[in-house]
N, C-alpha and C positions, 0 to 999 in steps of 0.2 A: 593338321596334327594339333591338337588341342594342349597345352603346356600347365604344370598344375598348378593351380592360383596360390599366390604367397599371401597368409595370412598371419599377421602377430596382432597382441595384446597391447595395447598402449593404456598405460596408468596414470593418471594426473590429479594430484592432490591441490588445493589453496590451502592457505590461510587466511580466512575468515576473522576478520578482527572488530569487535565495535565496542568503543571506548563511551564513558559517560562523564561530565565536566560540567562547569559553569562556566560564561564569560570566556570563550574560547576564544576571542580574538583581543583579549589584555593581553598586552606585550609582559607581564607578568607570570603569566599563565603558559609552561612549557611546553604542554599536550601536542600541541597541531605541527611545533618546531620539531620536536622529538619523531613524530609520527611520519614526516617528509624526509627528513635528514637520515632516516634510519636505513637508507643504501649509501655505498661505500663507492657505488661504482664512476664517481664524479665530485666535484665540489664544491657547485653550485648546481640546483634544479631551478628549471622556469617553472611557473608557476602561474595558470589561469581561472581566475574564479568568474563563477557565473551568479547573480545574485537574484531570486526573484524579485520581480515587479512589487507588487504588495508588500511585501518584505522590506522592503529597503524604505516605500513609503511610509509601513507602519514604525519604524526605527529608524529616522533620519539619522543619527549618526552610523548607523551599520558599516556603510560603505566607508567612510574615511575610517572607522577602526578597522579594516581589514588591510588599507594601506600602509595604517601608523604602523600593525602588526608584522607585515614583511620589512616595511622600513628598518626595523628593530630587529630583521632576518636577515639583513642584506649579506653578510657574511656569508650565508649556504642558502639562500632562498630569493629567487628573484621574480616578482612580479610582475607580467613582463608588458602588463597594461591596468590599466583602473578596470575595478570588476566591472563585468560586462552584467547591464540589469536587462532582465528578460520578461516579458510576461511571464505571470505563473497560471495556474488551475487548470483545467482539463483543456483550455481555448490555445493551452499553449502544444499541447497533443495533437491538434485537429489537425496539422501541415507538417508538412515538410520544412518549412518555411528555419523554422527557428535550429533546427540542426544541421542546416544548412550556413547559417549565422555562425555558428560556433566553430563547425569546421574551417569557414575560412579564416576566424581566429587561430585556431589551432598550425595554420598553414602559415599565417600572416607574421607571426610570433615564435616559429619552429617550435612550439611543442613538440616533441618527439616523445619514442616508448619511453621511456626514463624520466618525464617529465610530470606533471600533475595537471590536471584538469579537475579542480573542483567546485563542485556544487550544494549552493548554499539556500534554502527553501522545499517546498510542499513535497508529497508525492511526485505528482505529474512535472514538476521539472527536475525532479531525480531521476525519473525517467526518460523525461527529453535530453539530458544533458549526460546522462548514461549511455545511452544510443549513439549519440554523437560522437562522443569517449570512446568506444568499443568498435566505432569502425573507422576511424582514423586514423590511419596507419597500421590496421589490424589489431587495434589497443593503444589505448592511453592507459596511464593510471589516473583512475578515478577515485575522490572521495568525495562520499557522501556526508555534508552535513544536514541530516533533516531538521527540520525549522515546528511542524506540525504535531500531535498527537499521534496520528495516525502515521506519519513516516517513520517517527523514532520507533514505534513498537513493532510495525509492521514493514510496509511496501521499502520502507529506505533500508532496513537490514538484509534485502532479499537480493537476489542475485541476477534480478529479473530488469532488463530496456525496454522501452517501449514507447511508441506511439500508434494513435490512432489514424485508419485508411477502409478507405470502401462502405463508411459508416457501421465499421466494428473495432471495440476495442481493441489497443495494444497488437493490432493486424501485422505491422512491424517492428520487430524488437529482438534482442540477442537475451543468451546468457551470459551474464560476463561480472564474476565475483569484482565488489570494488575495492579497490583497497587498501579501506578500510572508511570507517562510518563512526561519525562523531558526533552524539547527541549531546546538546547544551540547552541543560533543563531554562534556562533564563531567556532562549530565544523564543520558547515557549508565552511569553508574557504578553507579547502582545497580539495574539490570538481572540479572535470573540467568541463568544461560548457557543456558537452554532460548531467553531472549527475543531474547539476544546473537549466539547462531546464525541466529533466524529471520531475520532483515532479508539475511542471504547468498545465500540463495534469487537474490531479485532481480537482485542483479547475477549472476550463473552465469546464469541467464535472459537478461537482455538483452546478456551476451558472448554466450551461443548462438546469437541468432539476428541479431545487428549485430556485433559486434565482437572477433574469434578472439584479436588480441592481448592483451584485457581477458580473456577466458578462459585464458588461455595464463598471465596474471600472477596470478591466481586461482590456481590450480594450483600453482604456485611458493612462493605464501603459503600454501598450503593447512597446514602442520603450525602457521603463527605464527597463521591466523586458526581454528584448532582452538582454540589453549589463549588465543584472547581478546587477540593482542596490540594496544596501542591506534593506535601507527602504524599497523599496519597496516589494522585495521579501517575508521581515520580514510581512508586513502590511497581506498579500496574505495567507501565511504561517497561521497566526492568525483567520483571515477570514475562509479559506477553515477548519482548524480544528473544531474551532467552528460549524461550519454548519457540521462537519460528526460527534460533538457529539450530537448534537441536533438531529440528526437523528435516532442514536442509542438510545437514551432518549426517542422517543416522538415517534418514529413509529409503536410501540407497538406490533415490531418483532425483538426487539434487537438477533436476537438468531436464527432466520431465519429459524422456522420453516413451513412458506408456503413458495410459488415458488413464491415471488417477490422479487425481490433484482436491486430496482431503482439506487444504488450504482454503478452499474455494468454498467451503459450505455455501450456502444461497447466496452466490456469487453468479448461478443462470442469471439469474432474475434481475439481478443487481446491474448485470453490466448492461443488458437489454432495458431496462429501465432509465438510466442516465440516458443512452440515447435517447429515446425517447422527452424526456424532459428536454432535450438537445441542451442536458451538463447541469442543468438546475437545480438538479437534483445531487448534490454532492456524492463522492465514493460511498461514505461510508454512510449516510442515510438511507443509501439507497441496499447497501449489505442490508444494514436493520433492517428494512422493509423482507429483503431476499431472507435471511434469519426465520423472520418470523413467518412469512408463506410455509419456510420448506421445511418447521417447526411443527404446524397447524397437517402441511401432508404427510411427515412421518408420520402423526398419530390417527390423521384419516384413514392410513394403509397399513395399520395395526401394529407399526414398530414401534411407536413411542407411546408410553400410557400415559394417561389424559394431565396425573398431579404433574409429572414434567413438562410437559408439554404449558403446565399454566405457571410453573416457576418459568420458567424461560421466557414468555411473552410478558410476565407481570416485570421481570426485571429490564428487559427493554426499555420498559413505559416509566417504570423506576428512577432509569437512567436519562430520562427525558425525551426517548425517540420517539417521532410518531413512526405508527406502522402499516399504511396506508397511504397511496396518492393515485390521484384520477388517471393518471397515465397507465394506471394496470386494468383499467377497463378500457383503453384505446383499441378501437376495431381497424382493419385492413376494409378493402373495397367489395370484401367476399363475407362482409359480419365477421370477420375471425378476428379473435384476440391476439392483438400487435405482441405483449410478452413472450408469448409461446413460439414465438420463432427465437427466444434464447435461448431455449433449450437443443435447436437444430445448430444455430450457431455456437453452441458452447462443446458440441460433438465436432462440428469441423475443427471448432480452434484444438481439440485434444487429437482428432486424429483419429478415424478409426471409429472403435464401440462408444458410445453416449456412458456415461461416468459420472453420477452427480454423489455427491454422501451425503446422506440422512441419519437420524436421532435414532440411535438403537437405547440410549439411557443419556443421562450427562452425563459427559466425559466418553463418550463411547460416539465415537461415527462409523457409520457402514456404508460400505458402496452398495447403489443402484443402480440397474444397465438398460431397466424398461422403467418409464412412467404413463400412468392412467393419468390420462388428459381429464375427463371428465372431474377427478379427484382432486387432480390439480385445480382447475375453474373454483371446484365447489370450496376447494381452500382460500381463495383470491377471495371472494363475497363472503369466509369466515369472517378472513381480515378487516373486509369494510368495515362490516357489522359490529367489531371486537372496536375498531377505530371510533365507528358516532359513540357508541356506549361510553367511550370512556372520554370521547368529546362531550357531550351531557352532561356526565358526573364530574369534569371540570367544572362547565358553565354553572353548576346549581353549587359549585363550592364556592365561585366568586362571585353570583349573583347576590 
């Protein structure tokens, strides 16, 4: 006798919070005190910070201002070790290794649910250090300090853990809102301008394909956010976050359970490409490069008309990226182009139908569910071609 299956509805809201500050660990500065102490249900929290590698070197004092800072807590915030420095960049993805580190921190120190695990640096260890945070114990609380360009505006506001396994990206990783995320425009400072550029990507991405005025203001800043200026950067920074929390708010797949992820614009490309380079090739370089391929195949495949399609590559170039690297002519053992298995891979990791979005206008993305290979290719040797030409017409401007 078959008995008839119970089903309900389960509804679960966050709140989603990311605060903007300078000098977040002056014991002057209340933000990060307020932001811990703001549950009632104890009256003292532990308290583990994780500090990237690079980070802490690039800012020798980092580390002891984050102790003087709880020192100066100790009444509701307890420290319950010297921040733990980790490697940072994508090398810190590659294993298991380092989440494994953290949780036996987390064990070793009682962190429990009501406690704080957070993390201070890049992308890729907001990521590792998120992962580790969300299955420990079934959840830590986590916050994100991003340190980068590219974390404050994007990958550190999002909701997404992750590391890399099997030689593909982010293979393992949870959802797990953090929170809460605290940018501090002055951690920013000591950055070099390879890292200062990357985080730009992002927002150019998501003016692309939501919001033409945000591109349009892009564009305008393009000479002040060439040479690093910090308004403007900051301005960008604010913008671009906002529009990726409004996305995750409003798109009514915070969580990504179908196959569209408008986020990703030439992000195939992107994430098969870094492999390849095995990580040399930074995040967000390698988006640029993905940007501009799946730029050049919107208009090859008659979605995007041509003047778009040459504001978009010309502000890239603008912006300082190149848009081209020899790893996208890399062949398999069969002559085949190693890239194009991102797009097989970019179908598994969604699950289901292949979902990539392309340039219907700026400010407009449309999903695709078939691509012409051949079209694709003949876009990849656009790119070359668009790259010497405007390698060239450097060389003859500073010869």
């Amino acid at each position: 006798m078959t008995m008839p299956a119970i089903e309900r509805t389960i509804r679960m809201s966050f709140r989603h919070r990311v605060y903007f500050t300078r000098r977040v660990f002056d014991p002057a500065n209340p933000l990060l005190r307020e932001v811990l102490a703001v549950s009632q249900d104890r009256e003292h929290h532990h308290v583990l910070v994780v500090l990237d590698e690079s980070l802490a070197q690039a800012q020798a004092d980092l580390a002891r201002n984050v102790e003087n800072y709880f020192a100066a807590s100790a009444g509701s915030l307890n420290l319950v070790c010297p921040p733990l420095v980790v490697e940072g960049g994508e090398r810190t993805k590659n294993s298991y290794f380092h989440v494994s580190e953290i949780h036996s921190h987390i064990d070793r120190y009682h962190i429990d649910r009501h406690s704080y695990v957070i993390a201070v640096g890049g992308g890729a260890i907001l990521d590792m250090v998120g992962l580790a945070a969300a299955t420990a114990h079934r959840g830590c609380r986590h916050v994100r300090i991003p340190t980068t360009t590219l974390s404050q505006g994007d990958s550190g506001v999002g909701v997404k853990n992750g590391i890399n396994a099997f030689g593909k990206k982010n293979f393992i990783g949870t959802f797990s809102p953090p929170f809460a995320v605290i940018n501090d425009f002055d951690l920013l400072g000591s950055l070099s301008p390879r890292d200062k550029r990357a985080g730009y990507i992002e927002a150019v991405k998501v003016g692309l394909i939501r919001d033409k005025d945000f591109f349009e203001a892009i564009e305008l800043d393009a000479d002040r956010l060439r040479e690093f200026d910090p308004d403007t950067m900051q301005r960008l920074i604010y913008h671009c976050a906002e529009l990726h929390l409004d996305h995750i708010a409003t798109s009514g797949d915070p969580f990504e359970f179908g196959s569209a992820r408008p986020l990703d614009f030439g992000h195939w490309a992107a994430h098969k490409l870094e492999q390849l380079s095995e990580y040399a090739i930074r995040h967000g370089e390698a988006v640029a490069i993905g940007i501009g391929l799946d730029t050049i195949y919107s208009r090859q495949v008659g979605c995007l008309d041509a003047a778009s399609a040459e504001r978009v590559l010309a502000l890239l170039q603008r912006l300082g990226f190149e848009l081209f690297a020899h790893e996208l002519l890399n062949v398999d053992s069969d002559n085949n182009l190693m890239i194009l298995k991102g797009l097989e891979e970019f179908r598994e990791h969604l699950g289901g139908q292949l979902t990539i979005t392309l340039l219907k206008a700026i400010g407009q993305g449309v999903e695709a569910h078939e691509v012409n290979l051949p079209k694709v290719i003949a876009s990849i040797y656009e790119l070359q071609e668009r790259h010497q030409q405007h390698a060239r017409k450097v060389y003859r401007a500073f010869a």
